[in-house]
Every structure is written in structure tokens, then in C-alpha cells.
N, C-alpha and C positions, 0 to 999 in steps of 0.2 A: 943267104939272101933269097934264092926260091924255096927256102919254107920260109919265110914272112911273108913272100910274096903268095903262096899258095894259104898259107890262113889268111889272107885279106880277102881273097878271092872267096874262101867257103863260105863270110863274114857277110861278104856282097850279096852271095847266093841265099843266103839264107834270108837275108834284109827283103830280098826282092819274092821269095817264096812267099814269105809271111803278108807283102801286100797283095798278091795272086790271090792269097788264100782269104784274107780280107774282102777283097774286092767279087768276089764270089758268090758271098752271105749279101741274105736278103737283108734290104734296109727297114727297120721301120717307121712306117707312116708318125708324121709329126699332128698331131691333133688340131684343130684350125683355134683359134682364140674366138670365145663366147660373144655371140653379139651383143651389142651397146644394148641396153633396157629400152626401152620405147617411153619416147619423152609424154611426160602428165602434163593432158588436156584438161585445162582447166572449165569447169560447169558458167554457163554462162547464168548473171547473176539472175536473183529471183524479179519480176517486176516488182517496180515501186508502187508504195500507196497513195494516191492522192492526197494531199493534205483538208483536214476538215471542213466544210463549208461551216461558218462560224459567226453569228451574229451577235457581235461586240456589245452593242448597244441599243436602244429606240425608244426612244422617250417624247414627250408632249409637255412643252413649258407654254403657257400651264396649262393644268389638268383639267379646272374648272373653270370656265368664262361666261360670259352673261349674253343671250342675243345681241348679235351685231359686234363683239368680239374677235378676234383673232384668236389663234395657238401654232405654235413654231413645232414641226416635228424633226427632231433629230435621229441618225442613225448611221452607224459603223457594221461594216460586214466586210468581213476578210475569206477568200477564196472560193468566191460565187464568181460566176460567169451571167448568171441572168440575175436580176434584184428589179424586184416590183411592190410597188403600195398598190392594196384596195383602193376603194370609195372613189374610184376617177383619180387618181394618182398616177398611175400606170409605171414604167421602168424609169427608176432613177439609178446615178452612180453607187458605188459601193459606200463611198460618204458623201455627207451631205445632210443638206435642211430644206424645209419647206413648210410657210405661213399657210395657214389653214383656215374656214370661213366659216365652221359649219353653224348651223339654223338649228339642229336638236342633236342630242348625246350621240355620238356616234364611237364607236370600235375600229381603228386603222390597223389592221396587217401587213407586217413586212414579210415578204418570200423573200429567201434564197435558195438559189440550185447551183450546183456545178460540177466539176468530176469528182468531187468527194460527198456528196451527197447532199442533203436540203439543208434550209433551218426557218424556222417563223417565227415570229415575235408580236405581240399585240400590242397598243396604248388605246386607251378609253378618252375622247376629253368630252368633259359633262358639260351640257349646256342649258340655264337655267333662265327663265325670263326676269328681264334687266324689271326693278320694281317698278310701280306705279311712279309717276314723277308727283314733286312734292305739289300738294295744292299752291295753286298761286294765291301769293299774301292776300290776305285781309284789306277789301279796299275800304281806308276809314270813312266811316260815315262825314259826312259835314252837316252837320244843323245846325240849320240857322237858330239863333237866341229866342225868336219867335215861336219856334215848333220846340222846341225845350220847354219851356214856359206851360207850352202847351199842354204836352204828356207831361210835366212833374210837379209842375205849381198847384199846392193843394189850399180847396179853400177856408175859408176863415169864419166859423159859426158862434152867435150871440142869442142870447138871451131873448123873451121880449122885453124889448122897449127901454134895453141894455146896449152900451158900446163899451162898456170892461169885458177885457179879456179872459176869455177861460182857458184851464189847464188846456185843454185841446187845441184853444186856439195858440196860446204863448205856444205849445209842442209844431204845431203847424207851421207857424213863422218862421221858427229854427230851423227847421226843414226848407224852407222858402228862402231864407236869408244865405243859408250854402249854395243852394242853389243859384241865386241871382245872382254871386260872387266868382261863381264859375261864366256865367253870362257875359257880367261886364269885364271879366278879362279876355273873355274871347271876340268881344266886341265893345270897341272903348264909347260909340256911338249908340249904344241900346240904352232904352229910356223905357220904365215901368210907371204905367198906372195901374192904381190900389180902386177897383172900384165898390165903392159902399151900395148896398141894398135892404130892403126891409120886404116885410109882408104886406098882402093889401092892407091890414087892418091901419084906421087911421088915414086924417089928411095926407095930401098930395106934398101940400107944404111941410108939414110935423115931418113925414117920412123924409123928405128931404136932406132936411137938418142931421135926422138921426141917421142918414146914410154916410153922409160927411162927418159926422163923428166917430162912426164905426171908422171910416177910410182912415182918417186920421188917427187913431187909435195903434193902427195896424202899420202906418209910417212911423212913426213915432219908436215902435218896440224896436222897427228894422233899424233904425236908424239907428240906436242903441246897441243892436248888434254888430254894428261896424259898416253900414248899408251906406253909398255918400245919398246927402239928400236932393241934394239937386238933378241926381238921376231917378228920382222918386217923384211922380205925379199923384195927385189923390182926384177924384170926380165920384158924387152923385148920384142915381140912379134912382132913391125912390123906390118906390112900390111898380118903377114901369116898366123891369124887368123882370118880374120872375120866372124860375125855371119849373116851378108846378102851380098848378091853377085851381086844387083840390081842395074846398074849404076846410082843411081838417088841421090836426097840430105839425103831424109829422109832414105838412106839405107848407105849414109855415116856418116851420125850423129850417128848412132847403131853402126857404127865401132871403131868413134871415142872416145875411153871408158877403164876408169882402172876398173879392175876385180878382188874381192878378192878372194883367194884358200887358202887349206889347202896347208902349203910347205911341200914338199915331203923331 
């Protein structure tokens, strides 16, 4: 029993040596742990760009108008801050319209400004003078059946000492007879005498006669032509009227002649 007792005890000693001898020795230092990375600051972002000043539209309905006219200007503009028309226009909205007055051609400009920078835009509206206005109508004449007669009725020349009709005269009447036709429809009351005449040569009384045969000669053909007669007068005249006083032939042929008039 005390040699177990005595190996327990060496056992002990020895146990206890070895943490002496342990405890003795330098320890070594424990390394610290790396520090954390340093957290990523992130770059603040780049500034932004203004969006475009940008004019959409601008236009002029319509383009060409006449003195004393109108025209409508239209226009669209996206990201202006200032917008102005020329010619007295001066700042209007970003949209928008505006009736317009102008007197001669003019050129309207549209600005834009703003943080992104300008823009201009032109319309032209042409302006031309309105034409002449149309002549006022034609006021028709009225003449009377009397002043017709006057300027158109041609007269009726004979032979001497003749009342048949010559080619000239039948062509004369024809002329006379449309004429007088136009007359009595435009006045159902107009009444024609046929006046006969001769040259001096020859009685007072003989010329007489042969004036009224002329006159009647000359009713007679109209009446034929469709003339009524009872709107037909015949008279007279003789040698008391002539229209030349020249003893020569060519101044008796101008005497020798029926004459038409209004009858009184």
C-alpha cells in the first residue's frame, strides 16, 4: 500500500512540475482580426439636362388674305419658360391662337427660351388688295318711241314727179317697219305719221297731191309688212318743207322724201 501510495504521489509531482514549467513560457501574442473594409461612398449623381426648348408648331390659317381680312396664328411649344410673337404680339402662352389684322405682307416670329435653350419659328401671311368692285349694272336706257324714231327712222326717196317705190326705198321701209314694231310694243299709245314731200319745182297744189301719194305709197307697203293701220297717219307737206334750198338736182333728190314722225 505505500508503494501505491508513493507512485501516486510521484504521479502528482510530476502533474504539478509540468504546469510550473508550462506556466513559465512566454505566451504568444494572438494577432487582432483585420479591420472591416470601409464602406463605398457612392459619387453623387452627374446634373441633369434640361429638356429641349422645342417648338411643336406655328402656322397661319390662311396664308393669303385680301385687305380688311383676318388670319388665325397658331402654335405649340413645349419647355420654354418665356414665348413671345413679333409685330405687337408680344408674350403669349405655350399654346394657343390669335386672329390677326394685318394691312400688307407681314412675317410673324415665334421665340422660345428656357433652361434648355431657344427656338424660333416664322409664318408669312400675304396680303393682297381685295379687287376692284364689279362696275354697277348697266342703267337701261328708256326712250321714249319718239327719240327712237328719231335716231332710226330712215327716210324714203322718189323719183321726179314719181310716188313708186324704189329698191332703196322698199329696203328703207323694211328697216322702218321693224323698227316701228319695236315702237308699238313698247308703247301700245304711239301713233306715226308718214309725211310726204316734193321739190319746189311745180305748183303748190300738184306738189300737194303728189306728197300724199308719196305718203300713202309708203303706208300702204308698211301695212303689208304687218304695220296695223290705224296706228299709221299719212299728211302733206308740199314743196313747204324742204330740207335744201339749192337749185340743183342733188338738192332736189333730198327734198324729194317721205318722213316718219311721231303724230301729235
Amino acid at each position: 500500500m505505500k508503494r501505491n501510495f508513493r507512485t501516486l504521489s510521484a504521479a502528482v509531482f510530476a502533474a504539478v512540475l509540468i504546469l510550473a514549467v508550462s506556466g513559465c513560457k512566454k505566451k504568444t501574442p494572438v494577432a487582432p482580426p483585420p479591420p472591416p473594409p470601409p464602406a463605398k461612398t457612392e459619387a453623387p449623381p452627374p446634373p441633369s439636362t434640361p429638356p429641349a426648348v422645342r417648338i411643336n408648331s406655328f402656322t397661319a390659317e390662311p396664308s393669303s388674305i385680301e385687305q380688311g381680312q383676318s388670319a388665325t396664328l397658331r402654335w405649340s411649344v413645349a419647355n420654354a419658360t418665356d414665348i413671345s410673337i413679333d409685330q405687337g404680339l408680344g408674350q403669349v402662352a405655350a399654346n394657343g391662337s390669335r386672329q390677326v389684322f394685318p394691312s400688307n405682307t407681314v412675317t410673324y416670329t415665334l421665340t422660345a427660351r428656357g433652361a434648355g435653350g431657344s427656338d424660333t419659328r416664322s409664318v408669312t401671311v400675304e396680303v393682297s388688295a381685295p379687287p376692284p368692285p364689279p362696275p354697277p349694272p348697266p342703267v337701261k336706257e328708256t326712250i321714249s318711241g319718239a327719240d327712237m324714231l328719231s335716231r332710226e327712222a330712215q327716210d324714203i326717196y322718189f323719183d321726179y314727179d314719181k310716188s313708186d317705190l324704189r329698191e332703196d326705198a322698199r329696203a328703207a321701209l323694211q328697216h322702218d317697219a321693224e323698227l316701228l314694231k319695236r315702237i308699238f310694243a313698247a308703247d301700245p299709245n304711239f301713233m306715226v305719221v308718214i309725211e310726204g314731200n316734193c321739190d319746189e319745182r311745180g305748183s303748190a297744189e300738184y306738189n300737194l297731191g303728189l306728197g300724199d301719194r308719196r305718203a300713202t305709197a309708203a303706208k300702204e307697203f308698211l301695212v303689208q309688212l304687218g304695220l296695223p293701220a290705224d296706228r299709221i297717219s299719212t299728211i302733206s307737206y308740199g314743196k313747204d318743207r324742204p330740207v335744201c334750198t339749192e337749185a340743183n338736182e342733188a338738192c332736189y333728190q333730198r327734198n324729194r322724201r317721205d318722213h316718219l314722225a311721231p303724230a301729235k
